[in-house]
gemmi code that builds the backbone of each chain (N, CA, C; Angstrom):
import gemmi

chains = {
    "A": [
        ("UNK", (10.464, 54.832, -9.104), (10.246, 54.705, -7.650), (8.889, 54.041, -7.380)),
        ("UNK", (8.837, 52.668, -6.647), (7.315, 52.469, -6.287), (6.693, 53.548, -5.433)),
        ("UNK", (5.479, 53.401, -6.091), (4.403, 53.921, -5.270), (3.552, 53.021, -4.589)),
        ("UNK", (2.816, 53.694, -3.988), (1.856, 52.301, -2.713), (1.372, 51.853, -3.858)),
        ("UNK", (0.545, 52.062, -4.366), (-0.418, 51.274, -5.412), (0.113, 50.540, -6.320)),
        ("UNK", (2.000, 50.677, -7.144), (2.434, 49.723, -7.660), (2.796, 48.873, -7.076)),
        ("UNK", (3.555, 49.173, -5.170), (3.587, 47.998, -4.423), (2.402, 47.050, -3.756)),
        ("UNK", (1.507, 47.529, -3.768), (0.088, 46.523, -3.378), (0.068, 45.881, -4.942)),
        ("UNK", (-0.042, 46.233, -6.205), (-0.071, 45.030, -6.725), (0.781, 44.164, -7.217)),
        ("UNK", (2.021, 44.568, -6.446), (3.260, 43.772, -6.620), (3.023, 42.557, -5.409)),
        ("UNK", (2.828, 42.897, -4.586), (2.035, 41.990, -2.834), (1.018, 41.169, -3.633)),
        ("UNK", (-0.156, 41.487, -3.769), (-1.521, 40.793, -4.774), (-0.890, 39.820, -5.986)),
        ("UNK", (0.102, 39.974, -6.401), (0.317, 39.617, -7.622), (1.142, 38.093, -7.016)),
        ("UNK", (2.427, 38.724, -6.141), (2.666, 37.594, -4.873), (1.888, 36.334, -4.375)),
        ("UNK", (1.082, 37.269, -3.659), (0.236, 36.182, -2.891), (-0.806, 35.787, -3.721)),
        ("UNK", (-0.516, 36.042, -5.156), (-1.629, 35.077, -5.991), (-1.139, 34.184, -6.649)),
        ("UNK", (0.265, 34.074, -6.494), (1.212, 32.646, -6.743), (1.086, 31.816, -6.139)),
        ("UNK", (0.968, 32.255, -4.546), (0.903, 31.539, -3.478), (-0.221, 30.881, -3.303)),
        ("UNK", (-1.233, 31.675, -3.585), (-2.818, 30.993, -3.754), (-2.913, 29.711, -4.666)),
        ("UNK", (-2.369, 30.567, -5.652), (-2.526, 29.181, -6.812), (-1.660, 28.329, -6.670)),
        ("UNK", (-0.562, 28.374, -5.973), (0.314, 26.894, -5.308), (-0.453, 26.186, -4.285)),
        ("UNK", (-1.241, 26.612, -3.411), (-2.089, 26.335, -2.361), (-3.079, 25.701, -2.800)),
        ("UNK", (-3.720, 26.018, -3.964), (-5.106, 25.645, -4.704), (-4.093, 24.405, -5.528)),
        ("UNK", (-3.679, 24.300, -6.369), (-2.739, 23.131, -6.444), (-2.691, 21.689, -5.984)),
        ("UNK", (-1.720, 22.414, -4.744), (-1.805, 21.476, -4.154), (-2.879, 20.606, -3.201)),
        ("UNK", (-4.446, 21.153, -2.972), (-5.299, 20.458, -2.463), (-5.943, 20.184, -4.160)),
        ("UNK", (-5.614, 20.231, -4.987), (-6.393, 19.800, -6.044), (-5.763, 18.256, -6.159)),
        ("UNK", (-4.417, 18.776, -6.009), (-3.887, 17.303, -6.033), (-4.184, 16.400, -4.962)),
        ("UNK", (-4.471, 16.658, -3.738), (-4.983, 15.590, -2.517), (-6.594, 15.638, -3.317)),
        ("UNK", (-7.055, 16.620, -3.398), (-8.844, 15.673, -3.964), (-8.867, 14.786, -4.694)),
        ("UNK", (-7.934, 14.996, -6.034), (-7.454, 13.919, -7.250), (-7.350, 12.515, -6.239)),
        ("UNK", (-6.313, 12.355, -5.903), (-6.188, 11.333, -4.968), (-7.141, 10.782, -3.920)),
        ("UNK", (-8.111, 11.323, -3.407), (-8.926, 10.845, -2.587), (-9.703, 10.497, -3.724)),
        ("UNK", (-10.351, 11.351, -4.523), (-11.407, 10.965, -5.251), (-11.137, 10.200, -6.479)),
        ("UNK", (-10.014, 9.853, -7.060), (-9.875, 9.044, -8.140), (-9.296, 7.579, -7.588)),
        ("UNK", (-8.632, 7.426, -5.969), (-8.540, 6.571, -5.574), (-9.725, 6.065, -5.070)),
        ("UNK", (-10.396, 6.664, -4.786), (-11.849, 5.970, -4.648), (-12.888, 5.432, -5.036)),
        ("UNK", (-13.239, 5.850, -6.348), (-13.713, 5.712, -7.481), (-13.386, 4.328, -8.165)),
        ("UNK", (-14.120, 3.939, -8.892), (-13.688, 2.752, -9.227), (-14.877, 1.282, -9.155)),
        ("UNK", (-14.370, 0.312, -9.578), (-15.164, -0.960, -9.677), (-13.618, -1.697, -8.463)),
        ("UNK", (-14.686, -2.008, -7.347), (-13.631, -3.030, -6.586), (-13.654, -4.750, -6.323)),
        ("UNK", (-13.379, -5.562, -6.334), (-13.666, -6.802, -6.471), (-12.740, -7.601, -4.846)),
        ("UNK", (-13.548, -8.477, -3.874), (-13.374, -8.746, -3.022), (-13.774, -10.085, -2.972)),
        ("UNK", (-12.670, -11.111, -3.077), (-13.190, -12.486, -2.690), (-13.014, -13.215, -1.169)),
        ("UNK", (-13.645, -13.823, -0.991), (-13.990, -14.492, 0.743), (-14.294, -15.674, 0.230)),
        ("UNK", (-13.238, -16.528, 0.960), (-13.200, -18.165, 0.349), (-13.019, -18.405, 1.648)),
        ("UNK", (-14.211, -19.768, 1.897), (-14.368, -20.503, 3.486), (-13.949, -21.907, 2.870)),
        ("UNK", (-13.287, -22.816, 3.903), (-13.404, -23.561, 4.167), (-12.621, -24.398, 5.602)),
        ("UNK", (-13.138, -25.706, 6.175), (-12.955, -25.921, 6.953), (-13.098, -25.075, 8.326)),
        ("UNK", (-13.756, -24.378, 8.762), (-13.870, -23.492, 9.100), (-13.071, -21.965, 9.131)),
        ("UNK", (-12.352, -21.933, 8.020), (-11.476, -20.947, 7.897), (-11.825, -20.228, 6.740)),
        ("UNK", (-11.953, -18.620, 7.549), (-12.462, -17.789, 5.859), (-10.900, -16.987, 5.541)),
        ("UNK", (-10.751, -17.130, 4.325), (-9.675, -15.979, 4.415), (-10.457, -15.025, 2.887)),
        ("UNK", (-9.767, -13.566, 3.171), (-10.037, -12.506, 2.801), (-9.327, -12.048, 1.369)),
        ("UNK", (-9.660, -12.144, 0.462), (-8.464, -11.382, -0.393), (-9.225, -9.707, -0.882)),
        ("UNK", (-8.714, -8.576, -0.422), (-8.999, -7.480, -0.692), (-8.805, -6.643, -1.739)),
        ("UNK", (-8.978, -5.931, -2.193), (-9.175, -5.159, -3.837), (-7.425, -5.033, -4.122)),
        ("UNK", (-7.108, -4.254, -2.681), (-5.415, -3.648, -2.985), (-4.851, -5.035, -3.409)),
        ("UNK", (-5.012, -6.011, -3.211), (-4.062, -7.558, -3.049), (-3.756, -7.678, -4.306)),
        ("UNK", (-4.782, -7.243, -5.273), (-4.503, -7.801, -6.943), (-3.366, -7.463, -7.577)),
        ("UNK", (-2.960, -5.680, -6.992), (-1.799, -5.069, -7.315), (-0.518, -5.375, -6.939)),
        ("UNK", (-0.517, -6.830, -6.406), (0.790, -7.828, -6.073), (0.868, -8.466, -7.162)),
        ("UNK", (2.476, -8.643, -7.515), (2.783, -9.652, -8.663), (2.834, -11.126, -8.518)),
        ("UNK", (2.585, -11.644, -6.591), (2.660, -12.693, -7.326), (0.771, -13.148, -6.692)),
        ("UNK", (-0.252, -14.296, -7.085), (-1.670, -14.498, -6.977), (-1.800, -14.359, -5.624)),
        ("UNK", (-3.145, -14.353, -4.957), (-3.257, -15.460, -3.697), (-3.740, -16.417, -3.559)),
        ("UNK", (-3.562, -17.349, -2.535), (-3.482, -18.717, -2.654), (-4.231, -19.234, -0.872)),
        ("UNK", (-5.118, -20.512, -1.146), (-5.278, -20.633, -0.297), (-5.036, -22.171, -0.251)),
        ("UNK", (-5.157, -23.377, 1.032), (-4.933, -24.599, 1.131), (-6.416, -25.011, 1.502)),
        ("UNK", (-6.523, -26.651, 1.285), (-7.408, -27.385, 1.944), (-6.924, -28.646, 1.720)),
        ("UNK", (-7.629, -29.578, 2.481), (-7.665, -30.819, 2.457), (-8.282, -31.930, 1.347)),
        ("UNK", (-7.810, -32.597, 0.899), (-8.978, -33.089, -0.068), (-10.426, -33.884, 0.318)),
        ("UNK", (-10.895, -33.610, -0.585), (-12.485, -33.576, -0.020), (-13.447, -32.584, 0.415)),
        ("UNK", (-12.967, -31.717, 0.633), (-13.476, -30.210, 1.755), (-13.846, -29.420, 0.705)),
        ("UNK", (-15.253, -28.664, 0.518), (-15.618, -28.020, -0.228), (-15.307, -26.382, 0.210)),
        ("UNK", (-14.805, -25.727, -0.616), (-14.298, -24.391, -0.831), (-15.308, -23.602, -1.158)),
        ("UNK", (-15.989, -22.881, -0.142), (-16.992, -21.655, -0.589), (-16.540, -20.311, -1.099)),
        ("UNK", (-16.878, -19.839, -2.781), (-16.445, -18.486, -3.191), (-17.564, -17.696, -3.050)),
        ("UNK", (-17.375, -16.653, -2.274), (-18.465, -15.074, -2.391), (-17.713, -14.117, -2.760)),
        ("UNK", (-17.612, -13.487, -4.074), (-17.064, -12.564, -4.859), (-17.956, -11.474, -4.907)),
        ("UNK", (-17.314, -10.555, -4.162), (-18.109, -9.252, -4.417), (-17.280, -7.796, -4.997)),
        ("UNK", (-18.334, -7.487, -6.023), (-18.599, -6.669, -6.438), (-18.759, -5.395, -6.419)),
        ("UNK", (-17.803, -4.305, -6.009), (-18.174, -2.720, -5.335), (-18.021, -1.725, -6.401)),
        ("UNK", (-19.214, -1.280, -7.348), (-19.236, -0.274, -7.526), (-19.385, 0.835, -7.489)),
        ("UNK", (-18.342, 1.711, -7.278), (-18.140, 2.889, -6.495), (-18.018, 4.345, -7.745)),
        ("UNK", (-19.213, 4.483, -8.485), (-19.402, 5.362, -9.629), (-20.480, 5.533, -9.900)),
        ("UNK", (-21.070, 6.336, -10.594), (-22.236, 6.984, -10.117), (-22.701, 6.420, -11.706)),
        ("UNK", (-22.262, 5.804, -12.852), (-22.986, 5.293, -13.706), (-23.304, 3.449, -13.380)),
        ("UNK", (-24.029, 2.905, -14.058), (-24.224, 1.590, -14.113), (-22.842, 0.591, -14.091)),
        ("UNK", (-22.371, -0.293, -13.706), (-21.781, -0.957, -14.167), (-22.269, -2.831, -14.362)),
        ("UNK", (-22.002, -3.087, -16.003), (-22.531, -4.198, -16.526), (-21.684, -4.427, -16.810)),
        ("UNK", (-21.213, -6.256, -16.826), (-20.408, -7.378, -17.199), (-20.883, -8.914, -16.517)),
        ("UNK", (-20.206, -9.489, -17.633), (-19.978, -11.014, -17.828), (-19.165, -11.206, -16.578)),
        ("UNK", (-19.417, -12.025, -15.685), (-18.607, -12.675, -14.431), (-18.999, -13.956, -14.992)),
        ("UNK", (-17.151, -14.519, -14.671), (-17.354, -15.774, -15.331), (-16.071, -17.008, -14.385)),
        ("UNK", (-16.215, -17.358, -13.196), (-14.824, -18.315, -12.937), (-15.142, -19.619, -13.418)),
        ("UNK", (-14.052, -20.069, -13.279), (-13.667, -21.576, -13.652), (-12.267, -21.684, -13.350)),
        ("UNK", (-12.055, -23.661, -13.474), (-11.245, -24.363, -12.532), (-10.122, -24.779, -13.786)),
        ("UNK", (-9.089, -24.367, -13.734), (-8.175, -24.453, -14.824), (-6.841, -24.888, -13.978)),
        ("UNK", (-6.240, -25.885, -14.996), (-4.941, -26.799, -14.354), (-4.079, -25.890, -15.113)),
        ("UNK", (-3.107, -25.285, -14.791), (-2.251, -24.631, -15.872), (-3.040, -23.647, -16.730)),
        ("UNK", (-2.934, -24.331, -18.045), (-3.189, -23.252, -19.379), (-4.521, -24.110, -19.712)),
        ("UNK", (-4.837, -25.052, -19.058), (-6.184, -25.886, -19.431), (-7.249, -25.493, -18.715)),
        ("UNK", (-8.398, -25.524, -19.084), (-9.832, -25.007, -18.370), (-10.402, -26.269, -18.143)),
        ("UNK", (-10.802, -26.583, -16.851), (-11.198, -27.866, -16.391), (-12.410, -27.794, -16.202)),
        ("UNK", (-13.220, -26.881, -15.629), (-14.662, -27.070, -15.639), (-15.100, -25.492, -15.015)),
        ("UNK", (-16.277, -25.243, -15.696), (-16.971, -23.832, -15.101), (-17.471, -23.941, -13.954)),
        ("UNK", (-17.249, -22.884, -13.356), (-18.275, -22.331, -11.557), (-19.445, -21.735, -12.196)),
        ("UNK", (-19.256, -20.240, -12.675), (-20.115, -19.790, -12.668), (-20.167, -19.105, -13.660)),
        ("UNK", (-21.021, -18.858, -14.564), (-20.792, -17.458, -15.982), (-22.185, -16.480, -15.624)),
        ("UNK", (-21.940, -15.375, -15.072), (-23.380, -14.386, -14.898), (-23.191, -13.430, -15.031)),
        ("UNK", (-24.220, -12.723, -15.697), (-24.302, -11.554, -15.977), (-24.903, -10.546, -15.185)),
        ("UNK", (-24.207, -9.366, -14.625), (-24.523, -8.467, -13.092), (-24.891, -6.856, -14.207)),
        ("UNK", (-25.857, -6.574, -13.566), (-25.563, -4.783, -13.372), (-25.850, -4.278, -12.402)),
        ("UNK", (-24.850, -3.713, -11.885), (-24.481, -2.797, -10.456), (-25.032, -1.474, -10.608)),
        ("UNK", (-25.934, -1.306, -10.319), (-26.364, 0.317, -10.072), (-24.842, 1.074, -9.592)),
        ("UNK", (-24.849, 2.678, -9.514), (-23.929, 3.261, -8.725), (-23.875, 3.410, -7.123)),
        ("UNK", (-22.642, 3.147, -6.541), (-22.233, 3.012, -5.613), (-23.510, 1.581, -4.956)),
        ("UNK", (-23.592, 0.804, -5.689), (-23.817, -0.057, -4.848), (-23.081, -1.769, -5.226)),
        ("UNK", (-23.207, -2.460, -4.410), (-22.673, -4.192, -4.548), (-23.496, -5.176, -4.645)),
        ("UNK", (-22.737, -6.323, -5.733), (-23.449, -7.153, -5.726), (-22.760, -8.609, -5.236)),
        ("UNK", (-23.060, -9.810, -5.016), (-22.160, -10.928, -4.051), (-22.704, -12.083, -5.162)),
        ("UNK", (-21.544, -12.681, -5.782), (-22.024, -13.909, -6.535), (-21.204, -14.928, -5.679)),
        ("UNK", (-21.842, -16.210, -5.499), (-21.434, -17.219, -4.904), (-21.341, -18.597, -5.893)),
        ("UNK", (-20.107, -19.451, -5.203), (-20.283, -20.734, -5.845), (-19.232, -21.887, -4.721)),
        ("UNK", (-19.574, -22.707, -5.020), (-18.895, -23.755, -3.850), (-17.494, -24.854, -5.489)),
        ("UNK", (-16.648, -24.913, -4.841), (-15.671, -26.381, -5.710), (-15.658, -26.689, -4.673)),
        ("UNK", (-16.187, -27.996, -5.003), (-16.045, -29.397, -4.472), (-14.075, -29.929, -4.788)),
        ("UNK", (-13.553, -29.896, -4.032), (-12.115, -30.219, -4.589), (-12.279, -31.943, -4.178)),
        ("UNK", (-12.987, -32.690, -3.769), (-12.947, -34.646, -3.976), (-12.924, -34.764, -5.597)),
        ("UNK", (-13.600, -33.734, -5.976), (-14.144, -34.408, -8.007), (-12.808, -33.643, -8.669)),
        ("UNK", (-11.940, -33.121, -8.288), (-11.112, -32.271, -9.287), (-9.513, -33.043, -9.395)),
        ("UNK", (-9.241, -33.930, -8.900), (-7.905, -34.504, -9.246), (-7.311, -35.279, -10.438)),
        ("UNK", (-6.712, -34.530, -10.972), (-6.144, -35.176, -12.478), (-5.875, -36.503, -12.143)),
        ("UNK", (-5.597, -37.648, -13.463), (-5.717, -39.238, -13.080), (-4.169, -39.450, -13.396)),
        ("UNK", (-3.460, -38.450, -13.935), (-1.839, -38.518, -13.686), (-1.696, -38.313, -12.120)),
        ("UNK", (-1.693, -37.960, -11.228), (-1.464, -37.471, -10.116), (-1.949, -38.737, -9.085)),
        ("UNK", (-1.101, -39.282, -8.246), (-1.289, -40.230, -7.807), (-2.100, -39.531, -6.687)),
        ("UNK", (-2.357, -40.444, -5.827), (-3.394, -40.097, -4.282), (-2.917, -39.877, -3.489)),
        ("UNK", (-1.459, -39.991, -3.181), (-0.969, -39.736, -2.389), (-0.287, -38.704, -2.129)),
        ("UNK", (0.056, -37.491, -3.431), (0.714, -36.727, -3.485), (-0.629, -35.734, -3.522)),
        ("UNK", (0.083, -34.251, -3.391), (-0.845, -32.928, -3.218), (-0.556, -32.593, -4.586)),
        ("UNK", (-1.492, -31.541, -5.149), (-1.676, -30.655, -6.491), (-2.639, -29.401, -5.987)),
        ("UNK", (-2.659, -28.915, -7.346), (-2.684, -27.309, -7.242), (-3.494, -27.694, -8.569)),
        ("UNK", (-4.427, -26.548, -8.265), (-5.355, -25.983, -9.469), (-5.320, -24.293, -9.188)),
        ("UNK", (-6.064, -23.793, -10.384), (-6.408, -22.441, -9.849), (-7.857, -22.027, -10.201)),
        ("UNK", (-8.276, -21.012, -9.528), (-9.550, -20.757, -9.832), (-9.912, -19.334, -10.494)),
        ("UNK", (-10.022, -19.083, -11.890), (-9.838, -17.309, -12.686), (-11.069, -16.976, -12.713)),
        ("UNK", (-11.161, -16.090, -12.009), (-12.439, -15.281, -12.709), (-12.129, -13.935, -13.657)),
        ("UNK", (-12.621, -14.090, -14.310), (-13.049, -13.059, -15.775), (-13.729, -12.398, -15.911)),
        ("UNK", (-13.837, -10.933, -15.850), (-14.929, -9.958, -16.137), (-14.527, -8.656, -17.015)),
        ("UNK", (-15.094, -8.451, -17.786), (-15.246, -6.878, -18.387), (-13.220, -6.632, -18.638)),
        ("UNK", (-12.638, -7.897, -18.806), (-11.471, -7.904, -19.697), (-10.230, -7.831, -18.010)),
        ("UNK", (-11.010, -7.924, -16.875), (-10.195, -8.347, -15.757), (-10.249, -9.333, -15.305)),
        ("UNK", (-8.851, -9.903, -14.912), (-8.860, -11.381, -14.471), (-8.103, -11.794, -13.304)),
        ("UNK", (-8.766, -12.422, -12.578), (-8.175, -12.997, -10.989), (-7.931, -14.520, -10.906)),
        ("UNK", (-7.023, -15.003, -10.920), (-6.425, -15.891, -10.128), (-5.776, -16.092, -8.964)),
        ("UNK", (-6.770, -17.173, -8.485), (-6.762, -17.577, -7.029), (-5.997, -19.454, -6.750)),
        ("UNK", (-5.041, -19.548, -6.263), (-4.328, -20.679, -6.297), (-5.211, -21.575, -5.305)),
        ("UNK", (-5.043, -22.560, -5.421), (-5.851, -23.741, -4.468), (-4.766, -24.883, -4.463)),
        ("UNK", (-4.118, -25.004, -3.143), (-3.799, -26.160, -3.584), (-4.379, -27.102, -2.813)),
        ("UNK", (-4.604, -28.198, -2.623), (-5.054, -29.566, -2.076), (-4.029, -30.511, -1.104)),
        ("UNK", (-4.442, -30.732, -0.308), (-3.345, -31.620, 0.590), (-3.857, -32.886, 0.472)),
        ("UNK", (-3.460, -34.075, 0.040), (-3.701, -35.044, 0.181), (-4.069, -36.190, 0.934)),
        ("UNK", (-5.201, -36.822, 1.564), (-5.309, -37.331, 2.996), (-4.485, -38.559, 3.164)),
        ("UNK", (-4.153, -39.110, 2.604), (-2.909, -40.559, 2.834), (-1.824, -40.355, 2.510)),
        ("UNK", (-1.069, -41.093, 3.510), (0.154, -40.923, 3.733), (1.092, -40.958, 2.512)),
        ("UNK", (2.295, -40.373, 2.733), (2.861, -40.288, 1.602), (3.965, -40.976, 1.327)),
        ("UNK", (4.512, -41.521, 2.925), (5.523, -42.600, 2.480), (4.676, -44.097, 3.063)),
    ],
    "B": [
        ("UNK", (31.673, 39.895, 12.894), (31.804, 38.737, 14.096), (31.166, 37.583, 14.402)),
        ("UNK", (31.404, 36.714, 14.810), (30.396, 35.727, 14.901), (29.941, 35.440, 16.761)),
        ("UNK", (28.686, 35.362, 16.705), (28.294, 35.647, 17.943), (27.630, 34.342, 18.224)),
        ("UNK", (27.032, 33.930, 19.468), (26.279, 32.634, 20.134), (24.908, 32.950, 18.963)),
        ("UNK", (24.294, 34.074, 18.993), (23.172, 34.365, 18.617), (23.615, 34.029, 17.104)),
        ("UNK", (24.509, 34.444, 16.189), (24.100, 34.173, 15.013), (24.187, 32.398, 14.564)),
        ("UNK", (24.839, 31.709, 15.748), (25.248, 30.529, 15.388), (23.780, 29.661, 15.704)),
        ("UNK", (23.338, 30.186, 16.150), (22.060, 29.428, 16.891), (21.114, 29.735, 15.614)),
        ("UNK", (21.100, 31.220, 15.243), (20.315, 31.175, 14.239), (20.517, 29.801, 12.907)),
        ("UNK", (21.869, 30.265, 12.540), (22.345, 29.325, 11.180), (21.502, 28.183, 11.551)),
        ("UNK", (21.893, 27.442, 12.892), (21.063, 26.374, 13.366), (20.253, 26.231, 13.208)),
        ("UNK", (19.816, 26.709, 13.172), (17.290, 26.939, 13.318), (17.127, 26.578, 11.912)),
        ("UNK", (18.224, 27.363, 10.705), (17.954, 27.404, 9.196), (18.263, 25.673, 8.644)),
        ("UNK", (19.442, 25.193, 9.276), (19.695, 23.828, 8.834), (18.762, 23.191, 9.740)),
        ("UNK", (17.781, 23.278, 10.643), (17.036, 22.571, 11.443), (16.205, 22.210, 10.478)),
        ("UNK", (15.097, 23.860, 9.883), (14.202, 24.015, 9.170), (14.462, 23.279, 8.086)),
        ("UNK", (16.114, 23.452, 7.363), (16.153, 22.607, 5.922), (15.647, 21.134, 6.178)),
        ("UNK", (16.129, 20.564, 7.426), (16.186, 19.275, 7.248), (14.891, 18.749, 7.613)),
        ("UNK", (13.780, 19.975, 8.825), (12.587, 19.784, 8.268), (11.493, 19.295, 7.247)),
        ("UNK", (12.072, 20.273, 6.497), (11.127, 20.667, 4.865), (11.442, 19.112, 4.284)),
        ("UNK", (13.007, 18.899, 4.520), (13.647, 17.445, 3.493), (12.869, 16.625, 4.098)),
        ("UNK", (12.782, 16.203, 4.991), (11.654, 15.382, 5.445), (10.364, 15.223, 5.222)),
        ("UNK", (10.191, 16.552, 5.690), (8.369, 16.606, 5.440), (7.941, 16.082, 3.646)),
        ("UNK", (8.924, 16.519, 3.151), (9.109, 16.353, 0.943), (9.365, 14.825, 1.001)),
        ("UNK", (10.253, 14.488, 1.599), (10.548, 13.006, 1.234), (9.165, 11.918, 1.976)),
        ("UNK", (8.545, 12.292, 3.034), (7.361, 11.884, 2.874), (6.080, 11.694, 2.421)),
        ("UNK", (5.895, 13.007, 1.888), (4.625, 13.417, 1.310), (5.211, 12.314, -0.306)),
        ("UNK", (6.090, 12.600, -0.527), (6.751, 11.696, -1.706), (6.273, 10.512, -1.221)),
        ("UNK", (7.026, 9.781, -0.635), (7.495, 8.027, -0.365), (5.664, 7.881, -0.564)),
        ("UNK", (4.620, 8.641, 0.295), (3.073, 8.432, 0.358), (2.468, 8.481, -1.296)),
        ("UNK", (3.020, 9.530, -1.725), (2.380, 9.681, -3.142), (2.618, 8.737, -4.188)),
        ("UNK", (4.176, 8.198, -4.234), (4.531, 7.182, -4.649), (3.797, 5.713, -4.278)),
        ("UNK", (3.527, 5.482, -2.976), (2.493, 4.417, -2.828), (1.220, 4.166, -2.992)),
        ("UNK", (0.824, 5.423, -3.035), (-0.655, 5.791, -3.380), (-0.840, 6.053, -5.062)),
        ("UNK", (-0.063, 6.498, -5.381), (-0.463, 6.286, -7.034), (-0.718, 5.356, -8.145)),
        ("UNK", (-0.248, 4.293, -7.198), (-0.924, 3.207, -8.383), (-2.261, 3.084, -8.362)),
        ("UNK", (-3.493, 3.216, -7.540), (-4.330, 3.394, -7.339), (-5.152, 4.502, -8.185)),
        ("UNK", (-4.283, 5.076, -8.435), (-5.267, 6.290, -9.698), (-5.052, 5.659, -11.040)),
        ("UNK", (-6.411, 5.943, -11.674), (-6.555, 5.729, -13.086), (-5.184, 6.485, -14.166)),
        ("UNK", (-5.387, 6.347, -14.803), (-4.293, 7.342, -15.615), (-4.259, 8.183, -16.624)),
        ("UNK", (-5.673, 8.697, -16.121), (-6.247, 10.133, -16.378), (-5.520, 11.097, -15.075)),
        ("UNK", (-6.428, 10.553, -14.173), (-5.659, 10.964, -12.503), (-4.602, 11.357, -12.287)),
        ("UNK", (-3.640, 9.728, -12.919), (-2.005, 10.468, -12.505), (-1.843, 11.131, -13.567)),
        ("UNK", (-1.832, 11.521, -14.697), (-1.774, 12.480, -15.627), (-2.049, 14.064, -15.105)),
        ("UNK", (-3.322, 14.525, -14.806), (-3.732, 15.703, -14.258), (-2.853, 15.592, -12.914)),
        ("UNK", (-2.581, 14.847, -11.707), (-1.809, 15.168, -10.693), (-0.743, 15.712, -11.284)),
        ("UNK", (0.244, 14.909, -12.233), (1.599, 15.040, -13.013), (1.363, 17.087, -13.071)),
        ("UNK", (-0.051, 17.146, -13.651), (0.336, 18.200, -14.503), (-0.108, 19.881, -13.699)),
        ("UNK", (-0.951, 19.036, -12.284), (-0.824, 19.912, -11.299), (0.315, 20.165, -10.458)),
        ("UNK", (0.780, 19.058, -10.438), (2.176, 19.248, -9.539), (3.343, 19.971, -10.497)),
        ("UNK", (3.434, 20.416, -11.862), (4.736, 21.053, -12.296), (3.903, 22.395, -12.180)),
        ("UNK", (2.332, 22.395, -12.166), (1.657, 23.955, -12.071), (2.029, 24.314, -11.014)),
        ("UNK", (2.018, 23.417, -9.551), (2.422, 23.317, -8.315), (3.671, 24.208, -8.004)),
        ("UNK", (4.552, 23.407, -8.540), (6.363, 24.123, -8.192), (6.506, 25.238, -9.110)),
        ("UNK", (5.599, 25.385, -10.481), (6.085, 26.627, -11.105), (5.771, 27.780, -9.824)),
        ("UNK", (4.458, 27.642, -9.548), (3.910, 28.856, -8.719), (4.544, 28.855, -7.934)),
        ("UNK", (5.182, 28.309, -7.113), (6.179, 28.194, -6.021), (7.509, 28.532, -6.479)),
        ("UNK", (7.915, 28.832, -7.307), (9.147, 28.950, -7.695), (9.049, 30.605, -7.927)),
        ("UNK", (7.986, 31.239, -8.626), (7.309, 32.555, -8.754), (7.179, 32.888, -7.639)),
        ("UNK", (6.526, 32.462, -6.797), (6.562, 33.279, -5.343), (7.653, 33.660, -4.797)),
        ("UNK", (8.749, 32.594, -4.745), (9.894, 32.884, -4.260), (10.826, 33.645, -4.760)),
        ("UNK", (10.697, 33.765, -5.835), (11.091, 35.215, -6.988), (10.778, 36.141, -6.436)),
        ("UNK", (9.127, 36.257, -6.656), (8.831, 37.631, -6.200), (9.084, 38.186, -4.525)),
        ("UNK", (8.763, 37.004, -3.665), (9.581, 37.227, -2.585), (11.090, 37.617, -2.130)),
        ("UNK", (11.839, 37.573, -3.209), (13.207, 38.010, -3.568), (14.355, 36.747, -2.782)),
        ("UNK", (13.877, 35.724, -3.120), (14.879, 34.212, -2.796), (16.053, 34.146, -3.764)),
    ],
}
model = gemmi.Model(1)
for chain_id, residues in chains.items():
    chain = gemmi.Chain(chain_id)
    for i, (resn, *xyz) in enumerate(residues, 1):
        res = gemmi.Residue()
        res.name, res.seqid = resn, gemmi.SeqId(i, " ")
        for name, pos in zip(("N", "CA", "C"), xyz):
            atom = gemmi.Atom()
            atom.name, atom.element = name, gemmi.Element(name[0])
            atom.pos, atom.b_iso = gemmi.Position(*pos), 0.0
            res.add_atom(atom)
        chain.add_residue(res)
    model.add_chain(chain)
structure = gemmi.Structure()
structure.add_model(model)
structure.setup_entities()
C-alpha cells in the first residue's frame, strides 16, 4: 500500500523526468543559438557600375556559385570580409585569383590576416575586366571568368561574366 | 451513452492532437533548416540530447500512467 512518503517520491521522481526533458530541450535551443553562431564568417561586396551586390555567409551553403555581370571595361571592386566570431585567434592565408575554368589566370591578392576574437577584418582588391579577355574569344561575344578565393582549406567562387560592348550581329 | 458533452470533449482531444502535430512538424521543418549551420560536434550532441529528450518524455508519461 503507498504511503505519503513512497508517493511524494514517486511525484519527485516524475517531475524529475520532466525536468530533465525540459533541461534538454533548452540545451538543445542553446546548442543551436550558440554553435550557429560561432564560427569564422566570410562576406563579399562587389561594386561596380554603380551597383553593389551582397553575397552573405548563408549563400555559400547553395549548390550552385554567385554570380555577378558587368560591362567590359568596368572595374569590379572586391571587399571580402572576414567575421570572426570565437574567442581564440583566427590565422590564414587569403588568397583570390582570376581563373578561366580549371586554369589560373592571374592573382588579386595572397595575404596573410589574424583576426583577434570576435572581431573583422576587410581585404580589398579591384579586376580590371578590359585586361582579362582570352584571344580565342572574339570581341564581340560575352565570356565568363571566375574569381576563387582560398583560405585555411575554404574556397569561394564568384562567377563574373562580361558583356561585351559591340554589337553582335 | 453518448452525450453533446462527451462529443465535444473527444473534440478538444483531436483538436489538441492536431495541435501538438503541428506545433512537432514545425519545430522540425525549423530544426531541419537550421542545422546545417552547426558544426558536427553540435549536431552530434543535439542528436544525442534529443533521444535524452524523448527518453525522459517517454518516462514521464509512464510514470504519469499514459
Amino acid at each position: 500500500m503507498p504511503t505519503r512518503r513512497t508517493g511524494k517520491k514517486t511525484t519527485q521522481r516524475k517531475n524529475l523526468y520532466l525536468f530533465l526533458t525540459i533541461a534538454f530541450f533548452l540545451a538543445i535551443i542553446a546548442i543551436f543559438i550558440f554553435d550557429g553562431y560561432m564560427g569564422t564568417y566570410d562576406t563579399v561586396r562587389m561594386t561596380t557600375q554603380e551597383r553593389e551586390e551582397v553575397i552573405e555567409p548563408d549563400y555559400w551553403s547553395r549548390d550552385y556559385p554567385p554570380s555577378i555581370w558587368t560591362e567590359e571595361g568596368q572595374d569590379i571592386y572586391f571587399r571580402y570580409e572576414l567575421d570572426n566570431r570565437r574567442f581564440s585567434t583566427y590565422s590564414a592565408d587569403v588568397e583570390a585569383a582570376v581563373w578561366f575554368g580549371e586554369t589560373k589566370h592571374s592573382d588579386l591578392i595572397s595575404q596573410a590576416v589574424a583576426i583577434g576574437g570576435f572581431d573583422k577584418e576587410e581585404l580589398e582588391w579591384v579586376v580590371d575586366t578590359g585586361l582579362l579577355r582570352p584571344t580565342d574569344i572574339p570581341e564581340n561575344q560575352d565570356y565568363e571568368f571566375s574569381v576563387i578565393i582560398k583560405r585555411d582549406g575554404v574556397e569561394r567562387r564568384i562567377i563574373v561574366h562580361i558583356s561585351s560592348l559591340l554589337p553582335r550581329y | 451513452m453518448i452525450t453533446l458533452e462527451t462529443v465535444n470533449m473527444k473534440l478538444e482531444y483531436v483538436l489538441f492532437g492536431f495541435g501538438i502535430l503541428f506545433c512537432l512538424a514545425g519545430v522540425g521543418y525549423l530544426a531541419a533548416q537550421y542545422v546545417r549551420y552547426l558544426t558536427e560536434l553540435g549536431q552530434l550532441i543535439s542528436l544525442l540530447l534529443t533521444v535524452g529528450m524523448f527518453a525522459c518524455l517517454g518516462k514521464y508519461f509512464e510514470r504519469v500512467g499514459w
